[in-house]
Every structure is written in structure tokens, then in C-alpha cells.
DRENDO-1510 file (C-alpha; in Angstrom, 1 decimal, always signed):
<recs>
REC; n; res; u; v; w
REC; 1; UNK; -245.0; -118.1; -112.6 .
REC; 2; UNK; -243.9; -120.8; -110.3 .
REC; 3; UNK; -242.5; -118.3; -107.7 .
REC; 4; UNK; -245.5; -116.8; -107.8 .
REC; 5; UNK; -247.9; -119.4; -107.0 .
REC; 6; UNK; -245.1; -120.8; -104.2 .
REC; 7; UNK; -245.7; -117.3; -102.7 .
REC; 8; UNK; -249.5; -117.5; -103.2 .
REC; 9; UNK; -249.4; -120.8; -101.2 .
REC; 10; UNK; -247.4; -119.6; -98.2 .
REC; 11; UNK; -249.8; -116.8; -98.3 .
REC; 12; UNK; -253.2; -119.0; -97.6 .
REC; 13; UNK; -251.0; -121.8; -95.1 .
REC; 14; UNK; -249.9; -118.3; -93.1 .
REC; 15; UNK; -253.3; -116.9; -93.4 .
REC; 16; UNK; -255.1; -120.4; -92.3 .
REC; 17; UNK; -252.9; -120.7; -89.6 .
REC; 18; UNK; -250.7; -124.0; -90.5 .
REC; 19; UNK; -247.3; -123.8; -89.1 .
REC; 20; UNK; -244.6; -125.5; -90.9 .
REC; 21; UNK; -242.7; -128.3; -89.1 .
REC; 22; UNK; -239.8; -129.8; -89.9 .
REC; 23; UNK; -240.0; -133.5; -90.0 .
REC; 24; UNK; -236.2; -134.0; -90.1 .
REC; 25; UNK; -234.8; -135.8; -87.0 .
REC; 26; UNK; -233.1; -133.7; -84.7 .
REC; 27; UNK; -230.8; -136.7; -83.3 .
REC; 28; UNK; -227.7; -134.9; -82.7 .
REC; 29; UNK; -229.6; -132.8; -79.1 .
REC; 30; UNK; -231.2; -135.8; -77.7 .
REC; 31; UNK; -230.1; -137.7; -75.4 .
REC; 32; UNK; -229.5; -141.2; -74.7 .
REC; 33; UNK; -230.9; -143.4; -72.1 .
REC; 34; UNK; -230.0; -142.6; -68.6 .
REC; 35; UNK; -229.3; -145.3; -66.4 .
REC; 36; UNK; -231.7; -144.3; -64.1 .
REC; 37; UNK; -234.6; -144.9; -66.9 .
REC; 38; UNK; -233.2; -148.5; -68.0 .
REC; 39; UNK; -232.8; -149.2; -63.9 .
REC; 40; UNK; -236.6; -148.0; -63.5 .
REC; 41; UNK; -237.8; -150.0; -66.2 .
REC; 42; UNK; -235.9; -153.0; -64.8 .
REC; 43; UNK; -237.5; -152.8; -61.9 .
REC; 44; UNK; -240.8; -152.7; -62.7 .
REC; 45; UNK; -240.2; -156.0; -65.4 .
REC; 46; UNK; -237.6; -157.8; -64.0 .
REC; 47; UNK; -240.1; -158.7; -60.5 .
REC; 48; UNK; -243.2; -159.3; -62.5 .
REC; 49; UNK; -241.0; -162.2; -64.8 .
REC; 50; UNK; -239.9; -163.5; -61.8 .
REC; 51; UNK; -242.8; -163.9; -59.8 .
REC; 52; UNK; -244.8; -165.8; -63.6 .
REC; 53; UNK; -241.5; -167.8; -64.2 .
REC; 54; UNK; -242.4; -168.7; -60.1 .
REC; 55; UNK; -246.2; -169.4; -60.4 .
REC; 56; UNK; -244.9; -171.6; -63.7 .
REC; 57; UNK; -242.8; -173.5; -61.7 .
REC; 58; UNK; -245.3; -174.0; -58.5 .
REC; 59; UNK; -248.0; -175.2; -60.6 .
REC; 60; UNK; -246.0; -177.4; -63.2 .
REC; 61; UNK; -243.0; -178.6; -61.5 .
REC; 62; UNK; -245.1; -178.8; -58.0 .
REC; 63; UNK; -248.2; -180.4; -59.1 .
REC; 64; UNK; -246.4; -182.7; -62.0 .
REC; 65; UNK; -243.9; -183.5; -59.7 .
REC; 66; UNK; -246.9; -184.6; -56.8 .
REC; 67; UNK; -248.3; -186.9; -59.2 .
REC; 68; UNK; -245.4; -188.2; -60.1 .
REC; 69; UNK; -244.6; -189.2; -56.6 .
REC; 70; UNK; -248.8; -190.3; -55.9 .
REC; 71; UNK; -248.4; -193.4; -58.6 .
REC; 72; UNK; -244.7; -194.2; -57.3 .
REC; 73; UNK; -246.8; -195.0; -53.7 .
REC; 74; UNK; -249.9; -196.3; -55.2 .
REC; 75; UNK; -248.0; -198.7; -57.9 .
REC; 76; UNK; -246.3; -200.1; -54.8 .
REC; 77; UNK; -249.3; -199.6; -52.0 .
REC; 78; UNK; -252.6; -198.4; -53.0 .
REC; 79; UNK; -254.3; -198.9; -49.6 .
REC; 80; UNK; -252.7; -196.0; -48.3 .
REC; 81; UNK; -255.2; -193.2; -49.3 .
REC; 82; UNK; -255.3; -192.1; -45.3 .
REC; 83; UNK; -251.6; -191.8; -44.6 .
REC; 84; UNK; -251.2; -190.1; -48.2 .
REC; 85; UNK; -254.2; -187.3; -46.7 .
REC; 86; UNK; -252.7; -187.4; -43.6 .
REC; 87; UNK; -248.8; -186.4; -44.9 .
REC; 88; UNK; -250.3; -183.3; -47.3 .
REC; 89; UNK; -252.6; -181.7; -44.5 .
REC; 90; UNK; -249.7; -182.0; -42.2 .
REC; 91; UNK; -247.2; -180.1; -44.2 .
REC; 92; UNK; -249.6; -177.3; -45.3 .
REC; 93; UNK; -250.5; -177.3; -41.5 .
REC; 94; UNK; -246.9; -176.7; -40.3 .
REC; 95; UNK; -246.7; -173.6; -43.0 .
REC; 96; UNK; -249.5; -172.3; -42.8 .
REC; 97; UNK; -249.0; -172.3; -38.5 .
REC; 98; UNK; -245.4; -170.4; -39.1 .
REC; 99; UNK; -247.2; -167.7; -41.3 .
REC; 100; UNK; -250.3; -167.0; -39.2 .
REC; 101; UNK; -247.9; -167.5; -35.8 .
REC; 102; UNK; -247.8; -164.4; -34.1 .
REC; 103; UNK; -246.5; -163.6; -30.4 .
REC; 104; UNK; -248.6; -160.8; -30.1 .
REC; 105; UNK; -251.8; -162.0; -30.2 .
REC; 106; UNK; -253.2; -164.0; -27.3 .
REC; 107; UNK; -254.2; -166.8; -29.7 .
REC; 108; UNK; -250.8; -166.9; -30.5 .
REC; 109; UNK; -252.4; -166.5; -33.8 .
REC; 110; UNK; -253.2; -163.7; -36.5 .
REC; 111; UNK; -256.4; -162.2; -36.4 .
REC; 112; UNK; -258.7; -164.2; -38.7 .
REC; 113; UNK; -260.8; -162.0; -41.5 .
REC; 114; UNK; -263.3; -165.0; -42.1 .
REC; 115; UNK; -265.5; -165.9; -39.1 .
REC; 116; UNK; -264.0; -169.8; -37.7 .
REC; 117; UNK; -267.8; -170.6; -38.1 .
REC; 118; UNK; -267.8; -170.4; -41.3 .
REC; 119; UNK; -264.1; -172.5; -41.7 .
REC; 120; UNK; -265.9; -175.3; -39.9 .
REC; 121; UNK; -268.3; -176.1; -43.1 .
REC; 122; UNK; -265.9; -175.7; -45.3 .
REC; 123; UNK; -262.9; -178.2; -43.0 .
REC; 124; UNK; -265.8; -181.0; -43.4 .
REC; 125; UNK; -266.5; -180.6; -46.8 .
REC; 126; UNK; -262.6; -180.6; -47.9 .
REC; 127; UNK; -261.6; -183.0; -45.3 .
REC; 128; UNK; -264.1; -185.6; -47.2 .
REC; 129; UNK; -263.0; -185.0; -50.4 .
REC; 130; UNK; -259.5; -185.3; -50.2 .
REC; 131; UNK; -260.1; -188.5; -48.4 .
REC; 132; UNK; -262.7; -190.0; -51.0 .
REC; 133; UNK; -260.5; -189.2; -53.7 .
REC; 134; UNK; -257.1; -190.7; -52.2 .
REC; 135; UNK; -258.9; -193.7; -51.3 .
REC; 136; UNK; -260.7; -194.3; -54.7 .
REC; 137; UNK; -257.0; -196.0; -55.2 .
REC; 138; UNK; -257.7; -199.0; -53.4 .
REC; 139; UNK; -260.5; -199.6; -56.1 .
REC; 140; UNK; -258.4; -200.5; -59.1 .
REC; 141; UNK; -258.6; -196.5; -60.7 .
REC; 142; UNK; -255.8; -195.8; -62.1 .
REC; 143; UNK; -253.8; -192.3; -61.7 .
REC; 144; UNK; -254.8; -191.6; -65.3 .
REC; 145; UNK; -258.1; -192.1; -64.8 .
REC; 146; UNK; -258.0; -190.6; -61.7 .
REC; 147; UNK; -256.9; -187.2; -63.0 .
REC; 148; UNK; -259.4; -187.6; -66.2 .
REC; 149; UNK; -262.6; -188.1; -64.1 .
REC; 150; UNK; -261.1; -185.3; -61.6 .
REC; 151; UNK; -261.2; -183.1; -64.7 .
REC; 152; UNK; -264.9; -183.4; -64.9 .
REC; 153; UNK; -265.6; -180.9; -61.9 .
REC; 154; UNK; -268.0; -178.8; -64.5 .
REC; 155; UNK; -270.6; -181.6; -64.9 .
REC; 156; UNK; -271.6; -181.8; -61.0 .
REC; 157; UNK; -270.4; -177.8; -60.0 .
REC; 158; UNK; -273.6; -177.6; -62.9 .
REC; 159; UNK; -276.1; -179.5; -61.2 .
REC; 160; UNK; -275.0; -178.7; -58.6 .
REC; 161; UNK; -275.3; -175.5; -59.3 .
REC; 162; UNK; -278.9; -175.3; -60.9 .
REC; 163; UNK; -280.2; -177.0; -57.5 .
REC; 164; UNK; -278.5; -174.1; -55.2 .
REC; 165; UNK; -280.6; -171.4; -57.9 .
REC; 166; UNK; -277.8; -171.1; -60.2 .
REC; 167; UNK; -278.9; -170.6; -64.5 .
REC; 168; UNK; -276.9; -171.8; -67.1 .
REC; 169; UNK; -276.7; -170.7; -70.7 .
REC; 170; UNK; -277.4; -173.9; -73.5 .
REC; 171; UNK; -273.4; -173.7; -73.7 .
REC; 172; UNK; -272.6; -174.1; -70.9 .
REC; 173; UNK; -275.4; -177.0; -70.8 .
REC; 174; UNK; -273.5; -178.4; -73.9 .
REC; 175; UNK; -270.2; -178.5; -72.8 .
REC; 176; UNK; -271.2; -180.3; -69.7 .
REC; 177; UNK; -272.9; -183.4; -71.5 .
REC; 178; UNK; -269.9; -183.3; -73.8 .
REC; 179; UNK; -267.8; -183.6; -71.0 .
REC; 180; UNK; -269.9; -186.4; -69.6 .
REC; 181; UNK; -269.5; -188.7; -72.7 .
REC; 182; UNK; -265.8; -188.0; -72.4 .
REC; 183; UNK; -265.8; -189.0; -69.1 .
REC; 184; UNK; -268.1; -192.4; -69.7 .
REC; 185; UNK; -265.8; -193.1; -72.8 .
REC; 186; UNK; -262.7; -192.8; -70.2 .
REC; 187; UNK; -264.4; -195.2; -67.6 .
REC; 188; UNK; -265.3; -197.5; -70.1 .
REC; 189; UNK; -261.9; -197.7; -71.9 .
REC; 190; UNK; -260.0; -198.2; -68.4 .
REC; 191; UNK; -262.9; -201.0; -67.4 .
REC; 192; UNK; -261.4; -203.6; -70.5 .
REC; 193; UNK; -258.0; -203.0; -68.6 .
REC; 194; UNK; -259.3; -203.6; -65.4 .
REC; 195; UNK; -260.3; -207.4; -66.4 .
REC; 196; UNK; -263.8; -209.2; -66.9 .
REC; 197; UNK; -264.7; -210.9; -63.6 .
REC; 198; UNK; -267.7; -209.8; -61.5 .
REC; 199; UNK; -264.9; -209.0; -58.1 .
REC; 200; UNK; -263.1; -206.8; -60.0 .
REC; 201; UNK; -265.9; -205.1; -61.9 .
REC; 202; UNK; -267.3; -204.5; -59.1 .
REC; 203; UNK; -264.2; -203.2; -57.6 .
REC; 204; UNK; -263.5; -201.1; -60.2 .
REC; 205; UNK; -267.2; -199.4; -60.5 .
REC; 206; UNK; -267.0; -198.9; -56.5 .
REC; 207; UNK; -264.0; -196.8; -57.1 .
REC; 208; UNK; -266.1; -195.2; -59.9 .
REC; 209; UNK; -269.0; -194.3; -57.6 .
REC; 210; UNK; -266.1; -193.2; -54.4 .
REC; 211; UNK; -265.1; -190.3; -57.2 .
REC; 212; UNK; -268.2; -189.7; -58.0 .
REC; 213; UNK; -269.4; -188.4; -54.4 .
REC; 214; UNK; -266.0; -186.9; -53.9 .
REC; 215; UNK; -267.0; -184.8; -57.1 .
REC; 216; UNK; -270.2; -184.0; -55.7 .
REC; 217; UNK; -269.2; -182.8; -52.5 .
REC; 218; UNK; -266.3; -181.0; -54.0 .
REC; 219; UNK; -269.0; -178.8; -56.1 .
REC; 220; UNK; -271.0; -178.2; -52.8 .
REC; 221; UNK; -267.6; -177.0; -51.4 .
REC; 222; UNK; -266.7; -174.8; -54.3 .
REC; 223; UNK; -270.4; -172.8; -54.3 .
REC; 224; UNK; -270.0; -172.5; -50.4 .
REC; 225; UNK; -266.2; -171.0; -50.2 .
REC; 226; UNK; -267.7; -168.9; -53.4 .
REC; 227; UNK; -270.2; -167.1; -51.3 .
REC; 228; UNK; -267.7; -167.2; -48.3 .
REC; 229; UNK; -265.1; -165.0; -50.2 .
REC; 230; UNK; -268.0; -162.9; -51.6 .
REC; 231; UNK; -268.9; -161.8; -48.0 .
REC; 232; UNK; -265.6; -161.5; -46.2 .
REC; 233; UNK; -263.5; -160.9; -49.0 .
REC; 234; UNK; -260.6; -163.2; -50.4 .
REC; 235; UNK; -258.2; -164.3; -47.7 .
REC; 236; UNK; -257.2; -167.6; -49.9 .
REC; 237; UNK; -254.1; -168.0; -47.4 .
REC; 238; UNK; -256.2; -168.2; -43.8 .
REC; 239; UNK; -258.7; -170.3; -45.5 .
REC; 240; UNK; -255.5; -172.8; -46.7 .
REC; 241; UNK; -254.8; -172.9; -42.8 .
REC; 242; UNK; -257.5; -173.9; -41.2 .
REC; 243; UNK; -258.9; -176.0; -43.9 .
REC; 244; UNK; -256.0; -178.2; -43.4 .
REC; 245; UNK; -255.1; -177.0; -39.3 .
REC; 246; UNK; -258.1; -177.8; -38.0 .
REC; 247; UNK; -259.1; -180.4; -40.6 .
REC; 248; UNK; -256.2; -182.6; -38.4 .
REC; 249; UNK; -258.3; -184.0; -35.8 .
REC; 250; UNK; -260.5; -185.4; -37.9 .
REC; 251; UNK; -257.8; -188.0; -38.5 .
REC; 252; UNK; -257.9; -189.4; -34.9 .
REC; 253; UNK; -260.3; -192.1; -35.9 .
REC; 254; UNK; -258.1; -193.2; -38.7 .
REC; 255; UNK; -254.5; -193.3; -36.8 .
REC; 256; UNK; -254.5; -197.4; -36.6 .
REC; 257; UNK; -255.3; -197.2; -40.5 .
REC; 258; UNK; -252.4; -194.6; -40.8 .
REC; 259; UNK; -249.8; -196.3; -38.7 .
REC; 260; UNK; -250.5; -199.6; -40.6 .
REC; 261; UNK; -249.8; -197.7; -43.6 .
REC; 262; UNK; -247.0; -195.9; -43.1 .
REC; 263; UNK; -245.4; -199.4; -41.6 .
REC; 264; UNK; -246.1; -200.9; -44.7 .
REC; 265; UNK; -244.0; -197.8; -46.6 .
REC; 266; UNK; -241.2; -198.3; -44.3 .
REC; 267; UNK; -240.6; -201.8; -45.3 .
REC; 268; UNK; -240.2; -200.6; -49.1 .
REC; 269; UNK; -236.6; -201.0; -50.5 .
REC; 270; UNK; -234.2; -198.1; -49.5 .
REC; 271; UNK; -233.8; -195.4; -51.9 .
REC; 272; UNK; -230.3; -195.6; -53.9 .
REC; 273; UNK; -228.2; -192.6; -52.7 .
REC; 274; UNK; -224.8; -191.4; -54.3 .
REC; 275; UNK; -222.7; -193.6; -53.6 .
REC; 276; UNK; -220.1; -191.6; -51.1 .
REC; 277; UNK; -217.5; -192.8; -48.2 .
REC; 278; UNK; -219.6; -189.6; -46.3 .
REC; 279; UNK; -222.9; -191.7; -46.8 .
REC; 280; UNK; -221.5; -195.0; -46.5 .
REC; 281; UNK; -219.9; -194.2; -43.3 .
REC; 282; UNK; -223.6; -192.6; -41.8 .
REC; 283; UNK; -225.0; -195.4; -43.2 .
REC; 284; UNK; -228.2; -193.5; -44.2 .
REC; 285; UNK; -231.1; -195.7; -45.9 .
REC; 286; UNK; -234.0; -194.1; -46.8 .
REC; 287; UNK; -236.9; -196.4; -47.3 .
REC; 288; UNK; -238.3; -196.0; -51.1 .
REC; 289; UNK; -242.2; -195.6; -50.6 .
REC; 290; UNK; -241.3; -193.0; -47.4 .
REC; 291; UNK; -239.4; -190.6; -49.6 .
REC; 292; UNK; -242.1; -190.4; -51.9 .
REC; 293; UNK; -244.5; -189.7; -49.2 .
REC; 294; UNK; -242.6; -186.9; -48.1 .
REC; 295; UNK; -241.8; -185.8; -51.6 .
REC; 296; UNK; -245.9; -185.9; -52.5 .
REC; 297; UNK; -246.8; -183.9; -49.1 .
REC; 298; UNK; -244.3; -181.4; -49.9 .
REC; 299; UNK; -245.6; -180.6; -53.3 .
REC; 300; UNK; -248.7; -181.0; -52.7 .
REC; 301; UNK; -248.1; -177.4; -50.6 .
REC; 302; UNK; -246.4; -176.3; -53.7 .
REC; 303; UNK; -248.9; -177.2; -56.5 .
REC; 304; UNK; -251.8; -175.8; -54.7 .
REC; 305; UNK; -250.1; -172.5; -53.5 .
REC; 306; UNK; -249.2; -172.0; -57.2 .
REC; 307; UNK; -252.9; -172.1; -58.3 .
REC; 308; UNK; -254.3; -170.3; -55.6 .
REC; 309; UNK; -251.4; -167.6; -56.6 .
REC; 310; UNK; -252.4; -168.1; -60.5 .
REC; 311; UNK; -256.2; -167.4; -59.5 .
REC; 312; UNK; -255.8; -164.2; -56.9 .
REC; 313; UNK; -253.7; -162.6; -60.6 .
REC; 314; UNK; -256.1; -163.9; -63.4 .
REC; 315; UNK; -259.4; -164.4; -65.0 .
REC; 316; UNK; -261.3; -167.6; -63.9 .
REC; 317; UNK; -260.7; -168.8; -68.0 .
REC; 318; UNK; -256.8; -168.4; -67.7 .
REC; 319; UNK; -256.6; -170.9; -64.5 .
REC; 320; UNK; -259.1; -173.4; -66.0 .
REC; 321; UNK; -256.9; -173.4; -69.6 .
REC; 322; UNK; -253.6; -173.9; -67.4 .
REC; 323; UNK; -255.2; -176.6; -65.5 .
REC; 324; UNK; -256.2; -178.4; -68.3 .
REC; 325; UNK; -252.8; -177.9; -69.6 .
REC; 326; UNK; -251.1; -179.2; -66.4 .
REC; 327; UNK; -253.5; -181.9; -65.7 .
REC; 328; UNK; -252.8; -183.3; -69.5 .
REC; 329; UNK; -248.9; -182.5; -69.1 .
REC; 330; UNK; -249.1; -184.7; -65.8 .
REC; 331; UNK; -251.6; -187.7; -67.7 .
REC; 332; UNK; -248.3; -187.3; -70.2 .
REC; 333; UNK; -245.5; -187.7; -67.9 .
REC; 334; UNK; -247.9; -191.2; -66.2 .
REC; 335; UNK; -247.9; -192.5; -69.4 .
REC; 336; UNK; -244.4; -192.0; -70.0 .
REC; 337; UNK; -242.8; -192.4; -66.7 .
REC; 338; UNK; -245.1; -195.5; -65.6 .
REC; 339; UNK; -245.4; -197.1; -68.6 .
REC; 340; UNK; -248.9; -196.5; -68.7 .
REC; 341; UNK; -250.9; -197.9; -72.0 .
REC; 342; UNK; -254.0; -196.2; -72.4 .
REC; 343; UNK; -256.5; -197.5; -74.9 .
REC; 344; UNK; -258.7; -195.6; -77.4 .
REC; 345; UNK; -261.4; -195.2; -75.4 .
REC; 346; UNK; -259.4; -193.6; -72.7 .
REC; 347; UNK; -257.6; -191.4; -75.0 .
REC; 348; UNK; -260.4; -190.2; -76.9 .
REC; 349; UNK; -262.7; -190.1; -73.8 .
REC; 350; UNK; -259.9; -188.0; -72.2 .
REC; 351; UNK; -259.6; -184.9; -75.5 .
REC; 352; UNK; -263.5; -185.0; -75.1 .
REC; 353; UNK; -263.1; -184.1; -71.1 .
REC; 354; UNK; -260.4; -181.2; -71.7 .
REC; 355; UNK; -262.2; -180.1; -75.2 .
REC; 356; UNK; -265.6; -179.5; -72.5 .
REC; 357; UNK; -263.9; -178.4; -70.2 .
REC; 358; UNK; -262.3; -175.4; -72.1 .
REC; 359; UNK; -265.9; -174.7; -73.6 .
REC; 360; UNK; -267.3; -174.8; -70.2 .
REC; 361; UNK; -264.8; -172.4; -69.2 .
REC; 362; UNK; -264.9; -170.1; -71.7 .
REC; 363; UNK; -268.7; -169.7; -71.6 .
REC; 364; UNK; -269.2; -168.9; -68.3 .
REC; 365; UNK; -265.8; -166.3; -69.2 .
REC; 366; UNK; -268.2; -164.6; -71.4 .
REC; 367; UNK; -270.9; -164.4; -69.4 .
REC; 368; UNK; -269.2; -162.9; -66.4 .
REC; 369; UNK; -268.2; -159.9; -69.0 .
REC; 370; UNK; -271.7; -159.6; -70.0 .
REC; 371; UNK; -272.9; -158.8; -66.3 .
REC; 372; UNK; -269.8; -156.3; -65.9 .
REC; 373; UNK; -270.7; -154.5; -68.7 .
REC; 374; UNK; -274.4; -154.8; -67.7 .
REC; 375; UNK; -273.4; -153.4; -64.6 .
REC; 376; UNK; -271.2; -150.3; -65.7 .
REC; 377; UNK; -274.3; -149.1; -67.9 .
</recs>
């Protein structure tokens, strides 16, 4: 009987057409891995780790490492907002002239993609806040502070924004007046360190109100480059060139302040070397203040060719949550470093800032994956 009914069933599987298969490994013919296969795969990893553990680096060690060195000079100096502006346009200048140099070209120049009219806007624009927010230093705003009410870039790129024709959804909205109170809390916090007479109060709110218009202008900036790279397309390194090439001869009215300044750094303690006959016999000394200036110029270049690298590879949420990350990894390292005692307000101001920031970022994330998929129907 039970032959029977096995036969029956190989009857109907032949008869509906189901092959049988054996499932049994057949390890003993295959092959292993060639070492062409594990050399192919290794080539198309091994670069790709590289170039993140690279961007890492830039932005964290380069930008941690540039504020690191911006409090060592403005714990010492902080009247020298110029001459720090001064030192980072330089340096990126000097790059940015070896990679566009070319012998060919009668400019002596690579061809530019982005009309130098349109470079000209934007060279203002950058040149005034980069100079507004060094010299809110002189104002009693400390580097914590300074990076916490730098952090709040959403609340005027918003109202900014809205004026310019822009529409934002009611989370966005929210996340920008949570922001706001962070940012007030953080002001108000640092103001009971600052002290309680009217001079410094009203030192200390001037600084307030410098950052302020830095933060304005920087959102007019950020719309205007937007619709510059829309246009002409996204040629981040010539607009890192001439922003900071031609932005040099706007300094030409601030070369007494700049030379005062830097006299001042040169008179700083020298820098304690290793302690070699080679050394001692060169008698090298390096004043304190003007290694950190050098140090900060240099990465400076570093910090901000990381993020421009971070933001050519990934979504518009992925730099803003790194950001964040960095600028609370670098409020950190203040603290630490610099001895930094930051009050309640300060603290709680600043979670409120990053917490509205990440929402502010993550909104407008969504949104932009709305329109693509609005688009593709």
C-alpha cells in the first residue's frame, strides 16, 4: 500500500511538472575564493573607508582642533577678531591659488563655472560675517556661547527665509521658536557670569546684537549661494577660492588694526619646545599666541573642507546631525580644556538649541522627500 501511493505521488509531481531538487550541499565542486574576488572587493571598500575615516578626521580633529586654538588667542587677546579673519582667508587663499593655478590659461587661472559676478555678492556677504562674528570677542561672549548662539542659524535662515518667498511647515515653525528660547536661556545664563554693572551689560548685549547681524547676514548668504549652485551647478571648491581670494582686499582698510594685533601676539610667551642640544643650539622661540594663530588658520582650511566634503556625499539631515554633534563635542572639549564653568541656564539653554535644531533639520529632511516623490509621480 505504501509503495503504491509513493508511486501515485511521483505520478501527479511528474505529471504537474515539479522537478525534484536536491537540497544537499554540493561543497566538495565549488570553489573557493580567488584572490582576484577578495582583491576586487578590497578595492572597492578599502577607498570608500578611507576617504569617511578622512572626512571624520577633517571635520572633528580640524574644526575641534580650530576652536581649540580660537579660545587659546582670545583667553590671552580678544581684540584680535581682524588678524584671526585675516590668517584663515589667507591660508585657504594660498590653496585654493595652487589648485585653480594653471599655466595654460591666460588668467593663469582655471576656467571659472560660476560667473565672477555672481562671486562678488557672495565675497561681501561672507567677508562681513566672518568678521562680525570674530570680533563679537571683544564683547565679553565667550567661545561657548559663541558656538551655542552660532548654532541658532535655523531661526533667522527661517525669517529670513519667509521674507525671500520661502513656506514653512508648523514644524519647522516649532522647532525654530524652540530653538529661540534655547538661545535666550544661553544668553541669559552667560549674562550672570558676565557681572552686574551697566559697562559690562552693555558690553556684553553689544556682543549679543554683533552675532546677531552676523546671523542675519549669514542666512541672506546661505539663500543667495543656494540659488547660485541651483543655476550653475555645485562647484563648492571655486566658490571656496574666491570667497576667500578676492575677499583679501577688503582687508586693506583694516591693516593698522591687523599689524597692532599680530604685534601684540608676538609679544606672548614662547612656546615650550623639546628640549634638544639641536633646538638649543638654533635657538628657535616661537611666540605662544603666534603658533596658535597659525594653528587656527590652518584648520580652519581643514574643518571647512571636511564639511563641504561631508555635504557634496550626503543628505542635508546627515551634515546638520554631525554638526550638532561636532559643535557640542567642541563646547565639551572648552569646558574641559579651558576650564569653562557653564551654569544651568547655559546648559539647559544649550540641549534646547541642538534638540531644535535636529527637529529643524529633520523636518525640512522630510519635506524635501515629499517634493521628490511628488515629482517622480
Amino acid at each position: 500500500m505504501a509503495r503504491g501511493a509513493q508511486r501515485r505521488k511521483s505520478a501527479l509531481e511528474d505529471a504537474a511538472g515539479i522537478s525534484k531538487i536536491d537540497a544537499r550541499p554540493h561543497l566538495e565542486g565549488r570553489a573557493p575564493p580567488t584572490r582576484s574576488a577578495i582583491s576586487a572587493i578590497a578595492q572597492a571598500t578599502i577607498p570608500v573607508w578611507v576617504q569617511t575615516a578622512a572626512m571624520i578626521g577633517l571635520i572633528f580633529g580640524g574644526c575641534c582642533s580650530n576652536v581649540f586654538a580660537l579660545e587659546a588667542i582670545v583667553k590671552a587677546e580678544p581684540q584680535t577678531g581682524h588678524l584671526l579673519t585675516f590668517a584663515q582667508f589667507l591660508f585657504v587663499a594660498i590653496e585654493g591659488l595652487i589648485y585653480h593655478f594653471d599655466t595654460s590659461s591666460k588668467t593663469l587661472l582655471k576656467p571659472n563655472q560660476i560667473p565672477i559676478h555672481r562671486w562678488l555678492i557672495q565675497i561681501l556677504l561672507y567677508f562681513s560675517v566672518s568678521i562680525l562674528n570674530n570680533y563679537a570677542f571683544g564683547y565679553s561672549i565667550s567661545v561657548p556661547v559663541h558656538i551655542i548662539l552660532r548654532s541658532g542659524g535655523s531661526m533667522t535662515t527661517l525669517v529670513v527665509g519667509w521674507l525671500w518667498g520661502k513656506r514653512y511647515s508648523k514644524v519647522q515653525v516649532l522647532s525654530v521658536l524652540i530653538l529661540t528660547v534655547g538661545i535666550v536661556l544661553s544668553a541669559w545664563g552667560d549674562s550672570k557670569g558676565v557681572g552686574q554693572t551697566e559697562e559690562s551689560m552693555a558690553k556684553f548685549i553689544t556682543g549679543l546684537a554683533i552675532l546677531f547681524v552676523a546671523q542675519v547676514i549669514s542666512a541672506f548668504m546661505g539663500l543667495y549661494i543656494e540659488g547660485t549652485y541651483t543655476r550653475y551647478g555645485n562647484h563648492y571648491r571655486e566658490g571656496l577660492f574666491y570667497s576667500h581670494f578676492l575677499s583679501l582686499f577688503l582687508f586693506i582698510p583694516f591693516i593698522p588694526s591687523i599689524q597692532t594685533q599680530y604685534h601684540k601676539l608676538l609679544k606672548s610667551p614662547p612656546l615650550p619646545l623639546p628640549t634638544s642640544r639641536f633646538l638649543q643650539t638654533l635657538q628657535i622661540q616661537i611666540p605662544r599666541q603666534v603658533f596658535f594663530l597659525f594653528l587656527n588658520a590652518g584648520t580652519h582650511y581643514f574643518c571647512i573642507r571636511g564639511v563641504n566634503i561631508l555635504a557634496s556625499r550626503s543628505s542635508a539631515l546627515t551634515v546638520t546631525v554631525v554638526l550638532n554633534i561636532r559643535k557640542l563635542v567642541s563646547l565639551l572639549l572648552s569646558i574641559w580644556l579651558f576650564g569653562n564653568a557653564l551654569n544651568w541656564g547655559v546648559v539647559i539653554g544649550a540641549t534646547v538649541v541642538f534638540g531644535g535644531g535636529f527637529m529643524y533639520a529633520a523636518e525640512s529632511q522630510r519635506l524635501k522627500g515629499v517634493q521628490k516623490r511628488k515629482k517622480a509621480k
